[in-house]
N, CA and C atoms as an extended XYZ file, in Angstrom:
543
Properties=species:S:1:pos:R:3:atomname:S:1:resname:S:1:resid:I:1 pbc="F F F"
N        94.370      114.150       86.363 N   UNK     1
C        95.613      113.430       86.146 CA  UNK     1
C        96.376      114.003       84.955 C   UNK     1
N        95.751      114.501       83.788 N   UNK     2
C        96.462      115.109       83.087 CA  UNK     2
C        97.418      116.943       83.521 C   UNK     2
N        97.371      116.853       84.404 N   UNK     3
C        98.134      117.909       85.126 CA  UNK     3
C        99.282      117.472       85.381 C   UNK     3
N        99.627      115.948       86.015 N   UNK     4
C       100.811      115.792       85.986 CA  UNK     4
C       101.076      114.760       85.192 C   UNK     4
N       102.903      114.754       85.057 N   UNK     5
C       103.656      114.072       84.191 CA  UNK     5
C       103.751      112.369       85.260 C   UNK     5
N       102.924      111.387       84.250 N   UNK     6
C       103.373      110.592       84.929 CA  UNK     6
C       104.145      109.735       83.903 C   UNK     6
N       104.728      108.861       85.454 N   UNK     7
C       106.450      108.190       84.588 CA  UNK     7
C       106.301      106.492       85.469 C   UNK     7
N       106.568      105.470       84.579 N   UNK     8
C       106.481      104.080       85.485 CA  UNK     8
C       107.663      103.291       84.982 C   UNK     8
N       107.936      103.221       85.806 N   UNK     9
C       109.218      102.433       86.179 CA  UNK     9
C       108.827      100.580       86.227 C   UNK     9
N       109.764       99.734       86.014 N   UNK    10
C       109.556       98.666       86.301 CA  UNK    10
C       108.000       97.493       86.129 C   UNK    10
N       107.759       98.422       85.119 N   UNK    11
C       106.165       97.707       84.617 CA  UNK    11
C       106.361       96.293       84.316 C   UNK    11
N       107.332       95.903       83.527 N   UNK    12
C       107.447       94.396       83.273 CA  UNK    12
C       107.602       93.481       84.585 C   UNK    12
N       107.465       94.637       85.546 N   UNK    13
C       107.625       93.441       87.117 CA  UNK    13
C       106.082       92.379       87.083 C   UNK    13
N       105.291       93.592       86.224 N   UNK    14
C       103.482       92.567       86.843 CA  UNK    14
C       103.355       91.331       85.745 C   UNK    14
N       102.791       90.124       86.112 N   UNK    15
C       102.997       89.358       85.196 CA  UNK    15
C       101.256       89.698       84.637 C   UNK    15
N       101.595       89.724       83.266 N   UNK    16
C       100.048       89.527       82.335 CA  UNK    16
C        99.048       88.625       82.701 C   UNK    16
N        99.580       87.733       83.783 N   UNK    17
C        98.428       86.371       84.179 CA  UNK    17
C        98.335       85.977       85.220 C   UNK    17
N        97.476       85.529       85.728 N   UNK    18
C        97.340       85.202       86.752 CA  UNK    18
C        96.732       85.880       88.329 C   UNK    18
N        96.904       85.597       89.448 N   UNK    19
C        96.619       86.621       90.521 CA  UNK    19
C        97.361       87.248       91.036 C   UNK    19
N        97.461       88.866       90.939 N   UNK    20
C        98.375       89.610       91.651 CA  UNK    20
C        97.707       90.752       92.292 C   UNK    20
N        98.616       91.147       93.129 N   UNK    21
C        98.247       92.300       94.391 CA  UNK    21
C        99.246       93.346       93.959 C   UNK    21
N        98.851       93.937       94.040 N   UNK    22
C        99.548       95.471       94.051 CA  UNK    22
C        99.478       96.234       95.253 C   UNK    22
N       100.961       96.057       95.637 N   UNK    23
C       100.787       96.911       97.493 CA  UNK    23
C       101.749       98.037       97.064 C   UNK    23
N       100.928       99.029       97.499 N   UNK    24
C       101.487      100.655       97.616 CA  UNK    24
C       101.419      101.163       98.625 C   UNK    24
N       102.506      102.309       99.096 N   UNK    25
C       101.923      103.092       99.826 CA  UNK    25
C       101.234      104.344       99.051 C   UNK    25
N       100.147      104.881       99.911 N   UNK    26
C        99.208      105.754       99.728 CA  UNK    26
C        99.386      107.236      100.610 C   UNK    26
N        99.280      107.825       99.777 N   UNK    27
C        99.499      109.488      100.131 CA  UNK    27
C        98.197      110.501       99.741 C   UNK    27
N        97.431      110.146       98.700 N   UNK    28
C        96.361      110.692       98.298 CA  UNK    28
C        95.409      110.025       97.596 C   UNK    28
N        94.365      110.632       97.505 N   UNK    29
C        92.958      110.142       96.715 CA  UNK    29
C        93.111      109.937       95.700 C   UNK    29
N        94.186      110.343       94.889 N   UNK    30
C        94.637      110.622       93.552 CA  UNK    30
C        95.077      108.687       93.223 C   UNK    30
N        95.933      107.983       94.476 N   UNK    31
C        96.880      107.201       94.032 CA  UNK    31
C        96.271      105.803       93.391 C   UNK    31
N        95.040      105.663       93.214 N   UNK    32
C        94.292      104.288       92.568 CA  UNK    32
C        94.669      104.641       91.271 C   UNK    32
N        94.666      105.578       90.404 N   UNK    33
C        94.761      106.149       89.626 CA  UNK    33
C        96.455      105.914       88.998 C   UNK    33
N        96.903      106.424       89.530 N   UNK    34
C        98.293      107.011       89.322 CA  UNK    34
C        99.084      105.079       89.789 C   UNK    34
N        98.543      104.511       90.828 N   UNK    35
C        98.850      102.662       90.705 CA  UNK    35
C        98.833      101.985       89.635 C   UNK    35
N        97.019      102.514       89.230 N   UNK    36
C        96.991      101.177       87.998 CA  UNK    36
C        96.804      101.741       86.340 C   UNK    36
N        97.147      103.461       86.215 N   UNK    37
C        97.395      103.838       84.652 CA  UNK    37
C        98.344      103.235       84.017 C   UNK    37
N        98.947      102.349       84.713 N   UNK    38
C       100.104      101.656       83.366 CA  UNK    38
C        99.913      100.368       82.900 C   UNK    38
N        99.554       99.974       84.530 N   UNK    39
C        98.945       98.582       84.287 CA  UNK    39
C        98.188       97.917       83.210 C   UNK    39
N        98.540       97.139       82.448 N   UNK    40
C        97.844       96.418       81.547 CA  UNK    40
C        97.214       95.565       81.435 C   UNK    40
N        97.234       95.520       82.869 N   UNK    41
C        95.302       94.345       82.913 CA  UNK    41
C        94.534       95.601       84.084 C   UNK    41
N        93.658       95.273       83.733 N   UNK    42
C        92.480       95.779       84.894 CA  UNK    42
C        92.585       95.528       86.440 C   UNK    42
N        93.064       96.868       87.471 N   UNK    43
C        93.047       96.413       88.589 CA  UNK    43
C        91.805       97.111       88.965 C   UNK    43
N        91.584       96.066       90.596 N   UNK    44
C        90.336       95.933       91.000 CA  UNK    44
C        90.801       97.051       92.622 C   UNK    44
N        90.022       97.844       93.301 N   UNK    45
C        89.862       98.360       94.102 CA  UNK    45
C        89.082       98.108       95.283 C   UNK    45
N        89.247       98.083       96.743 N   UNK    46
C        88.481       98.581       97.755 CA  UNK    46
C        87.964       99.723       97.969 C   UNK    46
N        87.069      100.404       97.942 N   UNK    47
C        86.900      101.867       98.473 CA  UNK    47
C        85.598      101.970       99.185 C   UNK    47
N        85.846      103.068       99.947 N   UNK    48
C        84.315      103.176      101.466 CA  UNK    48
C        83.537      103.410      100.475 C   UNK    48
N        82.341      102.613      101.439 N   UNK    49
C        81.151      102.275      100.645 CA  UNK    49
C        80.355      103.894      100.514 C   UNK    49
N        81.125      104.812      101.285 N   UNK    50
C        80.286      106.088      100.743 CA  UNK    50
C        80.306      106.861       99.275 C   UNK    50
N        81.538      106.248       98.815 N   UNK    51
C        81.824      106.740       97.782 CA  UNK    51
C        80.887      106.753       96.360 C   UNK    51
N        80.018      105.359       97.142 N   UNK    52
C        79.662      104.793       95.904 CA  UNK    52
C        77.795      105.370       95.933 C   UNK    52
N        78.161      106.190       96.782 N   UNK    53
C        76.494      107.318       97.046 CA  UNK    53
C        76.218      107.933       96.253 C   UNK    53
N        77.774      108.583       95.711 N   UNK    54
C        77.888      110.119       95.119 CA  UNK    54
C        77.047      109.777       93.709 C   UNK    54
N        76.213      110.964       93.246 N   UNK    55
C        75.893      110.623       92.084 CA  UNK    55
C        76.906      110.959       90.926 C   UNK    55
N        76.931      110.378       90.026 N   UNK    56
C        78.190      109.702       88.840 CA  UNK    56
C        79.039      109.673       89.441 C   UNK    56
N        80.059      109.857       90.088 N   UNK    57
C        81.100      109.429       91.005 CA  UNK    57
C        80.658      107.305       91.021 C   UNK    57
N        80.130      107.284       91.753 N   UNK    58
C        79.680      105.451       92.353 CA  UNK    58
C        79.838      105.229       91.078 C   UNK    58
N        78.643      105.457       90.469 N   UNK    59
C        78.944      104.739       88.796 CA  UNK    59
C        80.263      104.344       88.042 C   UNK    59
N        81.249      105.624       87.976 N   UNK    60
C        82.419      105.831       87.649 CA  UNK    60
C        83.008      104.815       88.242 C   UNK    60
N        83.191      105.081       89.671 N   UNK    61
C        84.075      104.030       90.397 CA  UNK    61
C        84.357      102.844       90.305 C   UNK    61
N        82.912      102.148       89.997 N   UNK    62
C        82.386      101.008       90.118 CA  UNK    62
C        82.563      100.478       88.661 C   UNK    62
N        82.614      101.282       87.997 N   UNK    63
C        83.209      100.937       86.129 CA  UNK    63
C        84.794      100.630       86.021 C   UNK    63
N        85.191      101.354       86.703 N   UNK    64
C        86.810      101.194       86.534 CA  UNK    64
C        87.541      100.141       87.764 C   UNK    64
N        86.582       99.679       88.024 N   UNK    65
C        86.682       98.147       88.925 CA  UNK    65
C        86.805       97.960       90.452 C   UNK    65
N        85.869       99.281       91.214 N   UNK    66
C        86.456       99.488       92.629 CA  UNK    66
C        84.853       98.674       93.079 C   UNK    66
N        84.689       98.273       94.344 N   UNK    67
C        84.025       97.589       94.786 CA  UNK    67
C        83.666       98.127       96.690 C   UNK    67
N        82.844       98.688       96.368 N   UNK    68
C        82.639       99.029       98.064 CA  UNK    68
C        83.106       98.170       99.506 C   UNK    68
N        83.566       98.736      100.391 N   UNK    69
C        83.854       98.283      101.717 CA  UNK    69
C        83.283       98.792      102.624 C   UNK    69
N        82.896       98.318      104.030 N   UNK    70
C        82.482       99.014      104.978 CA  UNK    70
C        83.549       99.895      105.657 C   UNK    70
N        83.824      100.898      106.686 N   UNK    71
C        84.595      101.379      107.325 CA  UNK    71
C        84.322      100.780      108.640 C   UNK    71
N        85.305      101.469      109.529 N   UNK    72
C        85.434      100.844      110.879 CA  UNK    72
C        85.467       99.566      111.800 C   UNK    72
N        86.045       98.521      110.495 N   UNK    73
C        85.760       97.080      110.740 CA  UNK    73
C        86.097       96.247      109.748 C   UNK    73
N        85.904       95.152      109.974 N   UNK    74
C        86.685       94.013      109.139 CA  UNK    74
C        84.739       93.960      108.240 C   UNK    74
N        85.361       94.208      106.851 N   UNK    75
C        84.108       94.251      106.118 CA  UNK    75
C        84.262       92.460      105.500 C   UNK    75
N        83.822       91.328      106.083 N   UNK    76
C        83.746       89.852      105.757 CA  UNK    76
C        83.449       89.965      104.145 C   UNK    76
N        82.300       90.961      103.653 N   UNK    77
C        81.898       91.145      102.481 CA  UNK    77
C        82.927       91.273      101.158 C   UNK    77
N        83.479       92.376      101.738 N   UNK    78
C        85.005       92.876      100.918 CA  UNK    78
C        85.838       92.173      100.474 C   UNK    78
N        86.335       91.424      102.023 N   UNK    79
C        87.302       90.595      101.702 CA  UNK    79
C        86.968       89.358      100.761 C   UNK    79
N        86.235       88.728      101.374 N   UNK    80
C        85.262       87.912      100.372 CA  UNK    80
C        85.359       88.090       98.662 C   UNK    80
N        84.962       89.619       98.054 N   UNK    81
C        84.783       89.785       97.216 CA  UNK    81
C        86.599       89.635       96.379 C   UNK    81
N        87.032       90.109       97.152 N   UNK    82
C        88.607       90.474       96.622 CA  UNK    82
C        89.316       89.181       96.555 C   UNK    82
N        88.965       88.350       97.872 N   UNK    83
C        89.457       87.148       97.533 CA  UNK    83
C        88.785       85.849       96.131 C   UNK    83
N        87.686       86.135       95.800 N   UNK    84
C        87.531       85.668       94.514 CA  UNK    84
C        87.592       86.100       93.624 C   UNK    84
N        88.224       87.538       93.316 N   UNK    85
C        88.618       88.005       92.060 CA  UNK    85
C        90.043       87.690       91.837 C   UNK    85
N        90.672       87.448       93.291 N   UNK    86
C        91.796       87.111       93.062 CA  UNK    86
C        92.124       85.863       92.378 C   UNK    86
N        91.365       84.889       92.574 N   UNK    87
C        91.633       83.386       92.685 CA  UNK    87
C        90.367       83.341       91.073 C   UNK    87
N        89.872       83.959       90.306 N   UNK    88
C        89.811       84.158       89.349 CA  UNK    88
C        90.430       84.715       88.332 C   UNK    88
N        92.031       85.083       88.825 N   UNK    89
C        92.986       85.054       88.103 CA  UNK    89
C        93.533       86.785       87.734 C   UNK    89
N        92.423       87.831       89.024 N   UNK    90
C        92.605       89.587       88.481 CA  UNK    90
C        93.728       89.668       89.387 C   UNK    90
N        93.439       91.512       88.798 N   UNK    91
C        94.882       91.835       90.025 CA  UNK    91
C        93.864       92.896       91.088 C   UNK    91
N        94.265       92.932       92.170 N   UNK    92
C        93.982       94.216       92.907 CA  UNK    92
C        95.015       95.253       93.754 C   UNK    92
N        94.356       96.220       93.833 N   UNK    93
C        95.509       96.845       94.071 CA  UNK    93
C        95.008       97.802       95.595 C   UNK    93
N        95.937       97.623       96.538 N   UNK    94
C        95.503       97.629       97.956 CA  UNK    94
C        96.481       98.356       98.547 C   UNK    94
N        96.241       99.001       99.469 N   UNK    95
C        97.018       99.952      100.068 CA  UNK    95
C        97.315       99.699      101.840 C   UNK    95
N        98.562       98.549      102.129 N   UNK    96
C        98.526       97.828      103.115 CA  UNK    96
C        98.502       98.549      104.592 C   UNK    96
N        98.765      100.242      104.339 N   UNK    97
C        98.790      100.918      105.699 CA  UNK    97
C        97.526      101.348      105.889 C   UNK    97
N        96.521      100.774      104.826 N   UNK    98
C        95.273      101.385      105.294 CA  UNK    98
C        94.192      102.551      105.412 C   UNK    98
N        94.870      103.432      105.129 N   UNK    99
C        94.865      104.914      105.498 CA  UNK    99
C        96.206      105.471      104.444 C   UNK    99
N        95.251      106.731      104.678 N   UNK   100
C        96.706      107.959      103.837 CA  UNK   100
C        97.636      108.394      104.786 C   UNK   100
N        98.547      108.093      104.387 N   UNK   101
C       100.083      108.658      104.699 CA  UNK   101
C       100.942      109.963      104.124 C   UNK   101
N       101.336      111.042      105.072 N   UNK   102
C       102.431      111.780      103.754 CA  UNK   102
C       103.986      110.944      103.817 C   UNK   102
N       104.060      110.109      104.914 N   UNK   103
C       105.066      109.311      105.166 CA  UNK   103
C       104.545      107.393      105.098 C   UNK   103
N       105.471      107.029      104.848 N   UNK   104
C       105.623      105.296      104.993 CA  UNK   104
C       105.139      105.172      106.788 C   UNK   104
N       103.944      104.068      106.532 N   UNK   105
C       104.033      103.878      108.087 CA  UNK   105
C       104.019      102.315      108.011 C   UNK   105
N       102.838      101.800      109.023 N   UNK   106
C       103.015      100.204      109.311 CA  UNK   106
C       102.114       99.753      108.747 C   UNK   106
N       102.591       98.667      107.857 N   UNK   107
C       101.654       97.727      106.923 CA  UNK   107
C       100.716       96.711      108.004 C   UNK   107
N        99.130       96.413      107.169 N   UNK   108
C        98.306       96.043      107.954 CA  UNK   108
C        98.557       94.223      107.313 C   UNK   108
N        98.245       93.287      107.749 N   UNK   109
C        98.461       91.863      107.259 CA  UNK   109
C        97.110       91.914      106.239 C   UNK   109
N        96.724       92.218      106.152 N   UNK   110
C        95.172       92.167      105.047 CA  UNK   110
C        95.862       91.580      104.163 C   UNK   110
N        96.892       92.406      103.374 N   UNK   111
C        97.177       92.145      101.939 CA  UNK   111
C        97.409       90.706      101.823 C   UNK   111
N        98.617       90.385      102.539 N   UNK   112
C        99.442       89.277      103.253 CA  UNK   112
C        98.217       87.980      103.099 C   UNK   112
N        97.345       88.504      104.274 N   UNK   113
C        96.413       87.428      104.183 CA  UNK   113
C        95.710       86.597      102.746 C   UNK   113
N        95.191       87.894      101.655 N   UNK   114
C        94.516       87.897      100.632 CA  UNK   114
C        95.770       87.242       99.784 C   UNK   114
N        96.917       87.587      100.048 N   UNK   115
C        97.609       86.927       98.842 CA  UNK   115
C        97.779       85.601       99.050 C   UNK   115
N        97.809       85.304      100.913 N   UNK   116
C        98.437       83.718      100.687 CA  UNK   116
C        96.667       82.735      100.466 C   UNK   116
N        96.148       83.051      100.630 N   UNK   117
C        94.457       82.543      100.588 CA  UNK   117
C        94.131       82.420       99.056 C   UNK   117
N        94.577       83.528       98.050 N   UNK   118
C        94.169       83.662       96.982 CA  UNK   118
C        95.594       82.908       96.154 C   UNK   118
N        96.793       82.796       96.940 N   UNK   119
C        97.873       82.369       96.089 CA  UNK   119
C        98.581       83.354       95.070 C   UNK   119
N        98.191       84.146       95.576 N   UNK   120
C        98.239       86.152       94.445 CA  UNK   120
C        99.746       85.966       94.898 C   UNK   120
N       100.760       86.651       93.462 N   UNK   121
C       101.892       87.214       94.147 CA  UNK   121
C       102.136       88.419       94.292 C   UNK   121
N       102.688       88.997       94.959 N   UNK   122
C       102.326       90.525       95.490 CA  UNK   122
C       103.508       91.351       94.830 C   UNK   122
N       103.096       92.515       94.353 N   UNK   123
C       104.109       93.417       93.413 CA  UNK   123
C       104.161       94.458       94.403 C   UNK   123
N       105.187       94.816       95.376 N   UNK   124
C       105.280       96.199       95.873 CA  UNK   124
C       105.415       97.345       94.754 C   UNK   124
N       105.019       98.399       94.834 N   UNK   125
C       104.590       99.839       94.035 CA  UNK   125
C       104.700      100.747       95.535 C   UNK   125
N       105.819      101.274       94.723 N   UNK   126
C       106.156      102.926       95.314 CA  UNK   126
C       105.379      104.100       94.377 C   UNK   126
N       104.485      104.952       95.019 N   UNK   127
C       104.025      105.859       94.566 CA  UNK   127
C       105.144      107.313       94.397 C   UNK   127
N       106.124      108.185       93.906 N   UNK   128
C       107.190      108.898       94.552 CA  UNK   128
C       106.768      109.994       93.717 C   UNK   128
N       106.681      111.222       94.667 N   UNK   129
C       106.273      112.254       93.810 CA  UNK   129
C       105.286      113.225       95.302 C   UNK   129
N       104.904      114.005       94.693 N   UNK   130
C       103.624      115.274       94.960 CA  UNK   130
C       102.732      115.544       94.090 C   UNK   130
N       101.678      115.283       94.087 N   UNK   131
C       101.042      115.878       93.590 CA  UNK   131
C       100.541      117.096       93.241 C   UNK   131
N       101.800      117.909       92.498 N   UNK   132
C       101.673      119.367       92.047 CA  UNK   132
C       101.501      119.405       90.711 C   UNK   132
N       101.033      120.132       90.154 N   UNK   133
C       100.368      120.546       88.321 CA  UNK   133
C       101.854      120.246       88.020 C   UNK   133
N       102.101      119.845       86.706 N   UNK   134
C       102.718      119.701       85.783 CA  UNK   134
C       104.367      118.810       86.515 C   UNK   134
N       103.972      118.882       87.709 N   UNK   135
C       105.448      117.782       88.046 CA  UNK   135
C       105.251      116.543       87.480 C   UNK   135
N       106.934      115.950       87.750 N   UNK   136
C       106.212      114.440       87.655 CA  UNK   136
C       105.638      113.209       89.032 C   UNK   136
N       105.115      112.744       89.022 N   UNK   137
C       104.661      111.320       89.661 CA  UNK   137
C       105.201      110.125       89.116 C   UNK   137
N       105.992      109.348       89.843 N   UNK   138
C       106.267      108.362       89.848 CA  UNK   138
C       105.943      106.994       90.143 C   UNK   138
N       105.167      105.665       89.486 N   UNK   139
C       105.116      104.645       89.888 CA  UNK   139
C       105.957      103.467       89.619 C   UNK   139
N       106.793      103.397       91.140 N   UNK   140
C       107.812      102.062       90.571 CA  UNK   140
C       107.286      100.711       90.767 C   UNK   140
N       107.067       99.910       90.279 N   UNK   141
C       106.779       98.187       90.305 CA  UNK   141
C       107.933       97.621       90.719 C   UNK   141
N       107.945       97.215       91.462 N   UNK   142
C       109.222       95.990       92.208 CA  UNK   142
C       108.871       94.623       91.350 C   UNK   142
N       110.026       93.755       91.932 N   UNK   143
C       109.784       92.376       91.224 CA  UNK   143
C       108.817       91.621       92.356 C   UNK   143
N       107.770       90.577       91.426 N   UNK   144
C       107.032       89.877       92.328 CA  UNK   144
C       107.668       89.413       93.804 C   UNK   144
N       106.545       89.225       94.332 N   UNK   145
C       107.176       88.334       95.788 CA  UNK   145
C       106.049       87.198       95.960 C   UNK   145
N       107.005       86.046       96.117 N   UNK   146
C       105.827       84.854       96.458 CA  UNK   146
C       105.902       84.711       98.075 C   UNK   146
N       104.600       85.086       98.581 N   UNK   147
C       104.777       84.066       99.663 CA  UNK   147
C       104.461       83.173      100.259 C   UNK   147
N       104.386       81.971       99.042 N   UNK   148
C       104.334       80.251       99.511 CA  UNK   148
C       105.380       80.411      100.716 C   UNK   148
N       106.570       81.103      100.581 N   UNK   149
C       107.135       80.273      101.525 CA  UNK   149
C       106.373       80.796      103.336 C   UNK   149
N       105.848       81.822      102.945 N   UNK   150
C       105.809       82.413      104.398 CA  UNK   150
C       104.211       81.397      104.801 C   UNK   150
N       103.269       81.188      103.642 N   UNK   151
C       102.037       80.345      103.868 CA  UNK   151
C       102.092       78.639      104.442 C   UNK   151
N       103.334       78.575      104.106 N   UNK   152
C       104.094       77.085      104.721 CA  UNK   152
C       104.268       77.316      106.516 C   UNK   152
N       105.035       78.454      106.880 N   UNK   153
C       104.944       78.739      107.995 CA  UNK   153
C       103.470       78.950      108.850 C   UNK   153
N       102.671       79.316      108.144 N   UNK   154
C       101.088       79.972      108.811 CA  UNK   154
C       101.492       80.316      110.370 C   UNK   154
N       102.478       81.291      110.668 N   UNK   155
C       102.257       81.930      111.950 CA  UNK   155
C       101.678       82.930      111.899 C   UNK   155
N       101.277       83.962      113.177 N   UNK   156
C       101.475       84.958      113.500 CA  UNK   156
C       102.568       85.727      112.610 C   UNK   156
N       103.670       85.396      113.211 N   UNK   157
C       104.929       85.637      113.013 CA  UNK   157
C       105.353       85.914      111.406 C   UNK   157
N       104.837       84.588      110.680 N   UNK   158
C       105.267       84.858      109.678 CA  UNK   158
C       104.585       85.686      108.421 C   UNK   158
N       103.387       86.100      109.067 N   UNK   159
C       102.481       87.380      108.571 CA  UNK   159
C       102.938       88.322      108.575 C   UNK   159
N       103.759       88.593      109.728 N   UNK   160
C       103.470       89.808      110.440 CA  UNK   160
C       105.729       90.177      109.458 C   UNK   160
N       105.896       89.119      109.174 N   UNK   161
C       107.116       89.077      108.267 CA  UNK   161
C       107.470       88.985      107.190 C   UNK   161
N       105.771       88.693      106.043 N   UNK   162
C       105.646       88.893      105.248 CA  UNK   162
C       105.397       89.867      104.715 C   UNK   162
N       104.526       90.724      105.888 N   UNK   163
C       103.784       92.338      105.649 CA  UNK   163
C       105.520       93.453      105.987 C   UNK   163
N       106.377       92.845      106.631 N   UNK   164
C       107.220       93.989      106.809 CA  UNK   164
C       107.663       94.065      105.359 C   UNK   164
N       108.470       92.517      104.989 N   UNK   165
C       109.160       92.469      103.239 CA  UNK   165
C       108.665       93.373      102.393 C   UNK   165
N       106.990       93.267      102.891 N   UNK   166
C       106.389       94.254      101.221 CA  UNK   166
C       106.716       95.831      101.729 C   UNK   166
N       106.849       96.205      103.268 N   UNK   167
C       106.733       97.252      103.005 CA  UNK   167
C       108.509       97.879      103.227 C   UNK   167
N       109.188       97.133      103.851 N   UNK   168
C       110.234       97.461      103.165 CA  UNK   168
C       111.135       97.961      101.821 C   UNK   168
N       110.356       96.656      100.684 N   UNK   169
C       110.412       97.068       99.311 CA  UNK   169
C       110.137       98.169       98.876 C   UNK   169
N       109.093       98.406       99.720 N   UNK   170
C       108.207       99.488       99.034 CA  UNK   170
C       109.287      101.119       99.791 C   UNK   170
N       109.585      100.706      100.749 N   UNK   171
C       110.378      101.956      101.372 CA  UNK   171
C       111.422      101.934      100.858 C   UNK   171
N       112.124      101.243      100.120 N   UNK   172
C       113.443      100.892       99.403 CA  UNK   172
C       113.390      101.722       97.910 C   UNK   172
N       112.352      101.600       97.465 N   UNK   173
C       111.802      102.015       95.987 CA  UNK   173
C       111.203      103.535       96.474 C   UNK   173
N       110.925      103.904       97.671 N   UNK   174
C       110.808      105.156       97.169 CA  UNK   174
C       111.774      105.880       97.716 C   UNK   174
N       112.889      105.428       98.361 N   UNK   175
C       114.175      105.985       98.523 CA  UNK   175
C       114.899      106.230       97.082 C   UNK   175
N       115.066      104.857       96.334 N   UNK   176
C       115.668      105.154       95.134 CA  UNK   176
C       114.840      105.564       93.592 C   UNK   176
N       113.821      105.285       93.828 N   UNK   177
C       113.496      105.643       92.595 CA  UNK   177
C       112.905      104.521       91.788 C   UNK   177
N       113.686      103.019       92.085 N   UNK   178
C       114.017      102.188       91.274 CA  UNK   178
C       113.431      101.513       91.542 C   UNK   178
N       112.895       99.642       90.904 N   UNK   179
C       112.087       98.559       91.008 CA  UNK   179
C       113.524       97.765       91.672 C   UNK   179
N       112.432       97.831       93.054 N   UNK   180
C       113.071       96.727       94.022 CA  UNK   180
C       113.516       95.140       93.695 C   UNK   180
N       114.362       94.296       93.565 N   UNK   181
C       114.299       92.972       93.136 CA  UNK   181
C       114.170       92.240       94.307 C   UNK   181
């Protein structure tokens, strides 16, 4: 990470307290990193449970607050875990398409779910940049989003309309540069 110049935009969007989510889109292995270096509380991570094999790698991981998941399935464990760190007042930081992208694709309801269960408000984060030596990387923070109102609804529907908002924001912010309001 010290190869590139990183730059954060809109940091005063995360509030110091309470439960929050951090939804990004994801482009590389690099971006847990490059999400939560500005951040001033401790965010918490998902990552495949293979990771946590590697010798000092797992250790590492697992110090800087990532928490194993299964692949190929709804890991009950995971979610579980994320949803009581949430509702113990951390932040985590989750990557709603799931997978790496070099483009914006379709947000998964996970996040959605974890925030209205945990009551988390969700900070869209645009990652904007390449990861080339000495460029810069960009992380923008949008302004919170509550969605009591969409947890009042409990549809289908209104999941599946909560998950577009975040990733709209998030496609909005890495068009401009700027923290989405």
């Amino acid at each position: 990470m010290l190869l590139y110049r990183l730059e954060a935009r809109g940091i005063s969007n995360i509030p110091l307290e309470g439960p929050v989510i951090l939804c990004s889109n994801h482009k590389s292995l690099q971006d847990p990193i490059t999400l939560g270096v500005w951040v001033p509380r401790k965010v918490h991570y998902m990552a495949k449970e293979e990771l946590f094999r590697i010798p000092l790698f797992g250790p590492l991981i697992r110090a800087v607050g990532a928490f194993p998941v299964k692949r190929g399935g709804v890991s009950k464990e995971a979610i579980r875990t994320a949803i009581n760190l949430l509702q113990e007042g951390h932040v985590m930081g989750i990557f709603p398409e799931g997978t790496r992208n070099e483009s914006i694709g379709m947000g998964k309801r996970g996040a959605v779910s974890m925030a209205i269960r945990s009551k988390a408000l969700v900070v869209p984060v645009a990652l904007v940049g390449k990861y080339r030596p000495f460029r810069k990387m960009l992380a923008v923070y949008g302004a919170p989003i509550d969605l009591g109102p969409y947890a009042e609804q409990g549809t289908s529907e209104s999941m599946e309309a909560a998950t577009e908002l975040i990733m709209s924001r998030i496609r909005e912010m890495l068009k401009t540069g700027k923290p989405a309001a």
